[in-house]
Wavefront OBJ file of the C-alpha trace (Angstrom):
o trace
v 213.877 -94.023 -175.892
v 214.350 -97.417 -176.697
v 215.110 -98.352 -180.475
v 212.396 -100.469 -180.801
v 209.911 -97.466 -179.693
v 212.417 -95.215 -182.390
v 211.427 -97.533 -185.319
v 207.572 -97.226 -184.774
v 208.113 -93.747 -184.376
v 209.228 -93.730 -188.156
v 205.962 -95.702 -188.963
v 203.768 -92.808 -188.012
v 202.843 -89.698 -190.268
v 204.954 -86.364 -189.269
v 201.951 -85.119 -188.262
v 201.232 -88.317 -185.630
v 204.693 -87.477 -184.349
v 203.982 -84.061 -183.439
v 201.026 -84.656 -182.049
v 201.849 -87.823 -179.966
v 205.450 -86.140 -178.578
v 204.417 -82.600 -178.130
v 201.001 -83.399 -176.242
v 202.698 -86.617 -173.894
v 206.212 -85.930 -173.825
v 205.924 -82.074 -173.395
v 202.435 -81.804 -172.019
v 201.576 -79.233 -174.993
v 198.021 -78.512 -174.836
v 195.896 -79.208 -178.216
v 194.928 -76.221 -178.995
v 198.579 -74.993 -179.724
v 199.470 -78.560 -181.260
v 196.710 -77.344 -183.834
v 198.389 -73.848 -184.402
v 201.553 -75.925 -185.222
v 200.130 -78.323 -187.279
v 197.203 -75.984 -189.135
v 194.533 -78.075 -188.053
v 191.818 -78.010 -185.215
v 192.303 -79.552 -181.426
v 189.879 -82.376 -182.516
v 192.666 -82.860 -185.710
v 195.497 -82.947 -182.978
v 193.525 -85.198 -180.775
v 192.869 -87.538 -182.836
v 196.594 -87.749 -184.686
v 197.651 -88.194 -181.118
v 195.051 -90.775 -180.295
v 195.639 -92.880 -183.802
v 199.649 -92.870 -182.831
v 198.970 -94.001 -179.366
v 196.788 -96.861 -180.842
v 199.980 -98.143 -183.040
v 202.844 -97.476 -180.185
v 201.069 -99.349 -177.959
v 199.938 -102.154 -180.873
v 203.094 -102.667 -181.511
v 204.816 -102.785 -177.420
v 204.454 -106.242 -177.002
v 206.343 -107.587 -180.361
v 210.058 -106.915 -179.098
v 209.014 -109.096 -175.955
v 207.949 -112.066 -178.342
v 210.748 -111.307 -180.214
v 212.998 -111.538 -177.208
v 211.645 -114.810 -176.213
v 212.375 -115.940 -179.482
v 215.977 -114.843 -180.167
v 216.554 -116.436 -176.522
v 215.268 -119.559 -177.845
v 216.724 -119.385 -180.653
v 220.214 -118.945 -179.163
v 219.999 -121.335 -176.225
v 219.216 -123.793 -178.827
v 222.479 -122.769 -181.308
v 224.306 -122.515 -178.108
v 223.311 -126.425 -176.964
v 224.079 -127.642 -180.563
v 227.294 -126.011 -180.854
v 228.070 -127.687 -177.565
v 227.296 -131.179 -178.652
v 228.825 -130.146 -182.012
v 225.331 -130.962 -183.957
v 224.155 -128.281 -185.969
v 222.434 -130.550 -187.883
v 219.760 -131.015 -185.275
v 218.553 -127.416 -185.375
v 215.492 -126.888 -187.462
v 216.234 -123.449 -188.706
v 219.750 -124.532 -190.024
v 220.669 -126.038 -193.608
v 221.849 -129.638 -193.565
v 223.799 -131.194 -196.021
v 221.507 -133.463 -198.160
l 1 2 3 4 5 6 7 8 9 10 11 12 13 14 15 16 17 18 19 20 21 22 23 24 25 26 27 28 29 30 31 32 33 34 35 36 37 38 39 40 41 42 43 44 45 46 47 48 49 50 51 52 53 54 55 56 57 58 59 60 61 62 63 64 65 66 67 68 69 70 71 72 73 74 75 76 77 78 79 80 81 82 83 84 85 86 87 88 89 90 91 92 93 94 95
């Protein structure tokens, strides 16, 4: 797994975890997902559906974020080269 999928993990319930990993990582069927949680199949379903909703909500952020520590770097990279950090925008000059 990759970190970034290990840190929403920790934003979903327990039960959400149980139900999202045992039903699509171990192809446990509902019905004994609900034995192990104490709920009902529907229960399970849903917990599994609702964590699906927020892995896959949340997917595309380390990609932006990517993009954006590249950017940030080529441009700390090019400014340490010229040897003006005052031209990036994110760092403090001296006013």
């Amino acid at each position: 797994m990759s970190t970034a999928l290990l840190v929403v993990m920790e934003t979903l319930t327990p039960a959400e975890r149980v139900a999202l990993v045992l039903h699509d990582v171990f192809d446990v069927p509902f019905g004994r997902i609900a034995e192990v949680l104490g709920g009902t199949p529907a229960a399970s379903r849903k917990l599994a559906s609702r964590a699906r909703v927020r892995v896959a909500a949340v997917q595309e952020r380390p990609r932006l974020f990517r993009a954006e520590t590249e950017r940030v770097l080529k441009a700390f990279k090019a400014a340490a080269d010229a040897g003006d950090m005052a031209e990036l925008p994110f760092f403090p000059r001296d006013e």
